[in-house]
C-alpha positions in Angstrom: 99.2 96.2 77.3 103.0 95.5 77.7 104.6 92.7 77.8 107.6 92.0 79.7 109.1 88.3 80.3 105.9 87.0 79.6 104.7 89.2 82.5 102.0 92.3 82.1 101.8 95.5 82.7 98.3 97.3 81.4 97.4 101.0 81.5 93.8 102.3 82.7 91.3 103.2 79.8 91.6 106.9 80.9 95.2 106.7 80.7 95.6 107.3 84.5 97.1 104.7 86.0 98.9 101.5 85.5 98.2 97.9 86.9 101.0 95.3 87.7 102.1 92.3 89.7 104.0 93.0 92.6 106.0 90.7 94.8 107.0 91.9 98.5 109.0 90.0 101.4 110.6 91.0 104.9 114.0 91.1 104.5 116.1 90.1 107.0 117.0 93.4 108.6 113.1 94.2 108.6 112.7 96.1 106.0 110.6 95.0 103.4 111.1 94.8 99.6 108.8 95.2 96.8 109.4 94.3 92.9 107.3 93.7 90.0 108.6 91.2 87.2 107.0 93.4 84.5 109.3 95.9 85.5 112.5 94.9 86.5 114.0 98.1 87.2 111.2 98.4 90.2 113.1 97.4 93.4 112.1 99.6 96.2 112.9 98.8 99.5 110.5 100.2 102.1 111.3 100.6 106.1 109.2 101.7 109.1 111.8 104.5 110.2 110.7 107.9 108.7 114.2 109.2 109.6 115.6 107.0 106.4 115.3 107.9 102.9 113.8 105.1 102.5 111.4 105.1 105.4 107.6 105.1 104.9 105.8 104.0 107.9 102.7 104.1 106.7 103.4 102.0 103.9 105.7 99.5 105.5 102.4 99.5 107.7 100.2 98.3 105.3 102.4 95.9 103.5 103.8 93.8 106.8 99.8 93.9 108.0 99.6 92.4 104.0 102.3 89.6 104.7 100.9 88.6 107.9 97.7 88.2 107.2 99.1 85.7 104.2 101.0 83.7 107.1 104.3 85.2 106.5 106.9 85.4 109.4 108.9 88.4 110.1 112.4 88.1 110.5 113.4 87.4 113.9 117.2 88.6 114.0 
């Protein structure tokens, strides 16, 4: 296990995968962000336009259906 700022980030026992905290938010031109405060150096921002480099529909799918289900509002610009 690593520990970062007091934060964790721990590795499978066969060495496959890693677990960590995330925190994710609409931002307000609709994308959303994602970062992890085990590893500051994650900060992806993820749209619903697969024309963008950083567009991933199906992601951004998953994670706005996430942050409504939790009650939080999209941006309304």
């Amino acid at each position: 296990m690593t520990e970062t700022g007091g934060k964790t980030m721990q590795m499978s026992e066969d060495g496959r995968s890693v677990s960590l905290n995330v925190k994710f938010w609409f931002e307000n031109d609709g994308s959303i962000r994602l970062t992890s405060e085990a590893d500051p150096s994650l900060r992806i921002t993820i749209k619903n336009d697969p024309e963008r480099p950083s567009g991933h529909p199906t992601l951004f799918k998953r994670l706005a259906q996430c942050l409504r289900v939790m009650g939080v509002a999209e941006p309304t610009a």
